[in-house]
N, C-alpha and C positions, 0 to 999 in steps of 0.2 A: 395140872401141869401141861397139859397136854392140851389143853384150849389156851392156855397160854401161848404156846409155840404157835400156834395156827392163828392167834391175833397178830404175833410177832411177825408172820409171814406176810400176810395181809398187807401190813403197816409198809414192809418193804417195798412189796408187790402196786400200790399206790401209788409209789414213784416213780415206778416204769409205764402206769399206766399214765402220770401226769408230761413224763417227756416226751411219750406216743402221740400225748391227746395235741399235745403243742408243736411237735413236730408236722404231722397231720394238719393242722389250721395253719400254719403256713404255706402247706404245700398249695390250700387252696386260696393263701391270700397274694403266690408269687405267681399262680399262673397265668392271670388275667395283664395285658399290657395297660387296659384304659377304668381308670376311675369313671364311677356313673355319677347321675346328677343327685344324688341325695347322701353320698358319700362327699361329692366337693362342696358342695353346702356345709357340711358340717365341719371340714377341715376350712374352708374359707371362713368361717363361721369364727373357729380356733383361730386362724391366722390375724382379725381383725380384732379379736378381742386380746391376743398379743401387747397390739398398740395401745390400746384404751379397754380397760376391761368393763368399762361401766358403758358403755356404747352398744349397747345390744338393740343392734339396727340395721337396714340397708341404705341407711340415708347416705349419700357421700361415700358407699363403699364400692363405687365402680361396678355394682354387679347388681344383680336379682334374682330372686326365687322367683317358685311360677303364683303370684298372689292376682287373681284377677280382680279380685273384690274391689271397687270403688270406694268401698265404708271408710269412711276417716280417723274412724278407729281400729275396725277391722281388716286394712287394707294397707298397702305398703304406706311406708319404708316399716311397719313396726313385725317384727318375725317371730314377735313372741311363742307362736302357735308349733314355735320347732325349743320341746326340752332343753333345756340348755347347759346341761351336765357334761356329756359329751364333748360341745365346745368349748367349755371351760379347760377340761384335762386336756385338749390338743391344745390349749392357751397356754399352758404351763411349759411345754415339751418346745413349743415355738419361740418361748419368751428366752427359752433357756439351751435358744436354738441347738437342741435335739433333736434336728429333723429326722435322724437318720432309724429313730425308736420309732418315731408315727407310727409306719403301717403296724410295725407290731403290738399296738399299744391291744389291739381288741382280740389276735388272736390270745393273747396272752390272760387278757380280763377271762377270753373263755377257757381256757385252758384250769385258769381261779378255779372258777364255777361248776368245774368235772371234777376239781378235789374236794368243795362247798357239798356236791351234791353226795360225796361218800360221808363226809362229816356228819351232813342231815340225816342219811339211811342209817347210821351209827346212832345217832340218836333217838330215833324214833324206832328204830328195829335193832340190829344188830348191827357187827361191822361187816359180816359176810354178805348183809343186805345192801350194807352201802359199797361194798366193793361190785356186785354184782349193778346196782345202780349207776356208780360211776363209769365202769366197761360200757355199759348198753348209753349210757348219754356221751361218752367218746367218744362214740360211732355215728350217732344218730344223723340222719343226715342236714336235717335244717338248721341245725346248731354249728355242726360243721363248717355248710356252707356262711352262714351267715356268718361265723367268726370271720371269716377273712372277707369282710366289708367291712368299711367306717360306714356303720351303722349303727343305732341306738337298741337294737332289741337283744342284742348280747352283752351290753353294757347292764339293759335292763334284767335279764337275767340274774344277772349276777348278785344283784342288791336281792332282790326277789328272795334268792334263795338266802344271806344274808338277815332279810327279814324273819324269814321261815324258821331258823336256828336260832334266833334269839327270842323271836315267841316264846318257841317250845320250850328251850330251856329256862326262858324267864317264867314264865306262867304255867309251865306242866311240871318243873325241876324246882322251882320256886328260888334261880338263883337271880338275888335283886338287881344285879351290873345288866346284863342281858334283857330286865325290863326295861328299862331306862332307854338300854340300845335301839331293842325292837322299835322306838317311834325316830328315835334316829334313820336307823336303815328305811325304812318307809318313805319315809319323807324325800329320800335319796332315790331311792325307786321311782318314783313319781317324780321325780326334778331328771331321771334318767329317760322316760318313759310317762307323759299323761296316763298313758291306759292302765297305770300299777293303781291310780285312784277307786276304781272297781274294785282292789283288794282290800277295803278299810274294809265293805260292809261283813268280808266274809269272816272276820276273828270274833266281828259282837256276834256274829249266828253263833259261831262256834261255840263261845262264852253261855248263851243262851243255851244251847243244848245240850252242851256238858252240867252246866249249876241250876236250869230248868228255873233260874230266876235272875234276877238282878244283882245278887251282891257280888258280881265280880266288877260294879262301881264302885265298892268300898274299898280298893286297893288302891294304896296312895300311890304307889309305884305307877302305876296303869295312868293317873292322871301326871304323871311326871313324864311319863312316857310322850303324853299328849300334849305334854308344855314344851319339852322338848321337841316333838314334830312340829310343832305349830312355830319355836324360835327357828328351825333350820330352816323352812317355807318363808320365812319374814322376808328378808334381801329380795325376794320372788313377789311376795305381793305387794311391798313396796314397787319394785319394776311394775306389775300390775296399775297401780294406781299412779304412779308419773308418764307412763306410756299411753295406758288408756281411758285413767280415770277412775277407775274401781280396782279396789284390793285382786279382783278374780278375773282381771283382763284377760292374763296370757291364758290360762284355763277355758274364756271362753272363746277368745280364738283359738284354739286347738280345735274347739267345739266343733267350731264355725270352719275349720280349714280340711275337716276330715272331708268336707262337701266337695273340695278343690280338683281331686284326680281320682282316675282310675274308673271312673261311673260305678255301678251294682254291679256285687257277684249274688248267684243264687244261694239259698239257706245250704246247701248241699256240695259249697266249693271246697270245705276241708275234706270231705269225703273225698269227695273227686281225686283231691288230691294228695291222699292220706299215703301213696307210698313214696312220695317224693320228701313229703313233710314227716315220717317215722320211721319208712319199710317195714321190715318184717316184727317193730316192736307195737307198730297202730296192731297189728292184727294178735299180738302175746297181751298188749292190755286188754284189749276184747276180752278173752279166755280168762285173763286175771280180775276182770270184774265180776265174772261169773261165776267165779271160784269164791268172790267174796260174798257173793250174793246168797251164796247155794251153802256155805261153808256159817255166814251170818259173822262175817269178820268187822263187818261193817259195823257191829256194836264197840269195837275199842276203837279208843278215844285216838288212837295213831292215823286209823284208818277214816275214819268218819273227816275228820279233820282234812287228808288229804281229798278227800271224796268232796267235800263242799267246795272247797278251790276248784276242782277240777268242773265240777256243774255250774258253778257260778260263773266262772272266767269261760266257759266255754258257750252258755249262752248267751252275757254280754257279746263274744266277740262273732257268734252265728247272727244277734240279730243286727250286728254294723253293717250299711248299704256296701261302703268297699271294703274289699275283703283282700286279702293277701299272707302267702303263707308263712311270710315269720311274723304275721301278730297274733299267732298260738303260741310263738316260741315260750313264755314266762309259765306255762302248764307243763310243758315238754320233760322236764326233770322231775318233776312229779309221777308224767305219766311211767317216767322210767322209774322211779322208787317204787309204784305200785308194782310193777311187772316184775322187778327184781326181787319184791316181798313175795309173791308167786311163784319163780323158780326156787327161790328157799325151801318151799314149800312142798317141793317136787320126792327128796330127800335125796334116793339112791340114783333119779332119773336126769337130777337137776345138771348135773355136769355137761351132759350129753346132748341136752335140750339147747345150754348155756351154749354150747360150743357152736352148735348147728346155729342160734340165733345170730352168733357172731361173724357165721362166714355169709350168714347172708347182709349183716349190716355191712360189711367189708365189702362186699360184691357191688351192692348198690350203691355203696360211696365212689368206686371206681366206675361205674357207669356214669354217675352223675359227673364226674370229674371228667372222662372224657367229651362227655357232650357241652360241658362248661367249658374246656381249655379250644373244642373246634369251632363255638361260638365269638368266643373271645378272641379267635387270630384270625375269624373273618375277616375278608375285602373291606366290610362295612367298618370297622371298630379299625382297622387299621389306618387307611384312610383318613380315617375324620382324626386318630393320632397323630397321624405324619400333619395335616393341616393344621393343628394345634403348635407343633413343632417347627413347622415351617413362623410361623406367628411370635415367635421367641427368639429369630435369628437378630442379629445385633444392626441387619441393617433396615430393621421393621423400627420406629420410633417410638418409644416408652409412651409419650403422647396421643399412641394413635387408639381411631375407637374404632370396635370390631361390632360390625352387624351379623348376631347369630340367632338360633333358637335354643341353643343348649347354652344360657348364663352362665349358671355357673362352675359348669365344666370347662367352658372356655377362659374366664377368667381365673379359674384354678392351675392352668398350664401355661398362659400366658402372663399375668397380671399387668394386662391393658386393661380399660373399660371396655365394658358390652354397651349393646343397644339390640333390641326384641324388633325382628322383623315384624310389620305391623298385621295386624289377624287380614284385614282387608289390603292386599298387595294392589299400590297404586304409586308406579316410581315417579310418575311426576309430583305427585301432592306429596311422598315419601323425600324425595331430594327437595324438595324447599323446606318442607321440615329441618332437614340435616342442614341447610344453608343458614336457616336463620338461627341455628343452635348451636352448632359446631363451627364456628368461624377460624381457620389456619389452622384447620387438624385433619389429619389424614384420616381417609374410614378405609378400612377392611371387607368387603361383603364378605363373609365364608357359607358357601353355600356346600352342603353335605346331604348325603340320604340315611346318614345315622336315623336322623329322625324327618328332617324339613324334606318335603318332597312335594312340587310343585313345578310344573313344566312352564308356567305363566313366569315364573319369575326368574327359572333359569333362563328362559328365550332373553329377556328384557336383560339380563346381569351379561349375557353374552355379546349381546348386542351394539349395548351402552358403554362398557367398560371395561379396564385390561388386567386381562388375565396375568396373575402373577405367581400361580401355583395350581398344579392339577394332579391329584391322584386317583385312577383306576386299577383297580383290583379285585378282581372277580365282580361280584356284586357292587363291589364300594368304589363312591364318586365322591371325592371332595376338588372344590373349587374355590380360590380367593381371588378374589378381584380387588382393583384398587383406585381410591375416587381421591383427590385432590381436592377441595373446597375452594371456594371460590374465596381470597382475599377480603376482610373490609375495605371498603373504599372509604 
């Protein structure tokens, strides 16, 4: 009777933890004034698949990603190499102009995902595990931040764990609906996020370890499962094979595009940055792994299971040349189910432990939130918004094309065409270009030190051409000039 009331409790207490967790992710999706370039890509992305859903392209959409590749397959206009899950569901919300839901479409998937992750500790452990799970992933800071960007790896999360709950209950519970799912949800993962593809190899280890043979091939379920992932991925490698040729085009563009930015981080960048990306929960799974090690936890089938995701996914993602820290994030709920199966474990200590971890997750989320909100209403960011702003005023013409380096951040505030300053800045060969391509259209320079910064081409913009907007502000410089084209004759 009396662990009844204290599940009863729990159950309620879930709820407060879920309007927390989504209050919270808003606070860090309203603080920032300006979209980045891989958030407007993706809502641009959504906004042109509005019009034509089967158009999944840059050809004729006024705008560009940064694809340098010349390959004719691997190279513009085709964008396969950016998931396209993401911009689908902004497809939906635009078609059905809902603007006003966008920004909150991902804190909210994340907000899902902190009640996913109690469900899964419930499953695998207890519900006191997955309460203690859920707290520590509604704090954590990478998740956090990352909910409040249109970004792909909180979306990716989400299916991740998704995936994760229908395994277990499919194939450890042995309920057949949940087999079936489990190649569903994957399939979605991996159309959320390429890098969820690294998770197929880890369920056949699993499989292996657990039955020490093969006959968890003989489950018709499991290959239903695989008929099932395999029809949800179809619409995908058909695009695949009318785009590029081959059923696994967009896959190996993806391949081929992780090469695109960012150059090399070292083996040792999540370290580095392990209390930005956990705080004080990277340093309680430390202790909780050695608890499992030292304890021999690691022989049940809950724990092993999370322990090969966590090794597998984590040395796919140590040995990727670029590195960045929310492409841990799809381990990050894990790492916190492990932790939270640890304080469980504490018994009479655990409360105290719990508590103290929590004021430090809460400490760190507000540092990190301050040094984000004084980032974000720099000179630099502000500027280059007000010049975005200025570019939307009514007596700028729909018609005109803006020369910038941020595509499509500027086409996401304005919806004029862009045009990519060229790598080799040369305004004479540069303006006869424009002459013989742009005839009776007005161009834009927007020159900013968001990111372009180049003394050779402000002298020459200054020079040549009139100035029609200027913002300084502390560090930040934005400038638009405006060029007239010459008439056909």
């Amino acid at each position: 009777m009396q662990n009844s009331l204290v599940m009863e409790k729990v159950d309620k207490l879930i709820i407060l933890i879920l309007i927390f967790s989504f209050l919270i992710r808003v606070t860090f999706l309203i603080y920032s004034p300006l979209r980045g370039w891989d958030e407007t890509v993706y809502l641009n992305l959504g906004y042109h698949l509005s019009k034509n859903p089967f158009d999944y392209s840059l050809k004729n959409s006024g705008w560009n990603d940064f694809i340098p590749s010349t390959d004719i397959k691997y190279g513009w206009p085709n964008i396969g190499f950016r998931a396209p899950l993401l911009p689908y569901i902004l497809s939906v919300f635009y078609s059905l102009n809902l603007f006003f839901l966008i920004p909150i479409i991902v804190p909210f998937i994340g907000t899902l995902s902190v009640f996913l992750s109690y469900i899964l500790g419930g499953k695998l452990f207890s519900k006191i595990v997955g309460l203690y799970s859920a707290i520590l992933f509604s704090l954590i800071p990478i998740h956090v931040y990352s909910s409040g960007k249109i970004w792909t790896d909180t979306l990716v999360v989400f299916f991740v764990l998704l995936t994760l709950i229908s395994f277990w209950e499919g194939y450890e519970k042995e309920n057949v609906k949940y087999k079936v799912l489990f190649g569903l949800f994957l399939a979605l993962a991996i159309m959320a996020r390429y890098t969820s593809l690294w998770m197929v190899p880890i369920f056949f280890v699993y499989f292996l370890i657990r039955d020490n043979s093969l006959k968890f091939l003989k489950d018709k379920y499991l290959w239903y499962a695989i008929g099932i992932f395999s029809l949800t991925l179809f619409p995908w490698f058909a695009y695949g094979f009318v785009y590029y040729g081959n059923f696994l085009g967009a896959f190996i563009h993806g391949y081929k595009a992780a090469g695109y930015w960012g150059g090399t981080q070292p083996w040792s960048f999540f370290l580095e940055n392990s209390w930005k990306i956990f705080s004080i929960v990277g340093i309680l799974s430390i202790i909780s792994f050695l608890y499992i090690l030292i304890k021999k936890e690691f022989l049940r089938r809950e724990i092993y299971f999370l322990l090969i995701l966590i090794v597998f996914f984590s040395s796919i993602v140590l040995a990727m040349p670029h590195k960045e820290v929310r492409f841990i994030m799809p381990i990050v709920p894990v790492i916190c189910l492990i932790s939270g199966f640890f304080i469980d474990k504490l018994k009479k200590y655990k409360n105290v432990v719990f508590g103290i971890v929590c004021i430090v997750l809460t400490t760190s989320l507000w540092g990190i939130f301050k040094v984000e909100y004084n980032n974000a209403y720099a000179g630099i960011n502000l500027c280059f918004l007000r010049g975005n702003e200025f570019l939307t005023i009514d007596s700028i013409d729909k018609n005109s094309l803006i020369i910038t380096n941020q595509l499509p951040i500027v086409y996401y505030y304005t919806k004029k065409d862009v045009h990519l300053y060229p790598d080799q800045w040369d305004l004479v060969k540069f303006r006869n270009i424009l002459d013989s391509n742009y005839q009776d259209r007005k161009i834009y320079f927007f020159y900013e030190n968001y990111e372009l910064i180049d003394d050779n081409i402000k002298k020459d913009l200054d020079y040549n051409f009139k100035k029609v907007f200027e913002c300084m502000e502390g560090w930040g410089n934005s400038t638009i000039y405006e060029l007239m084209l010459r008439k056909n004759q």
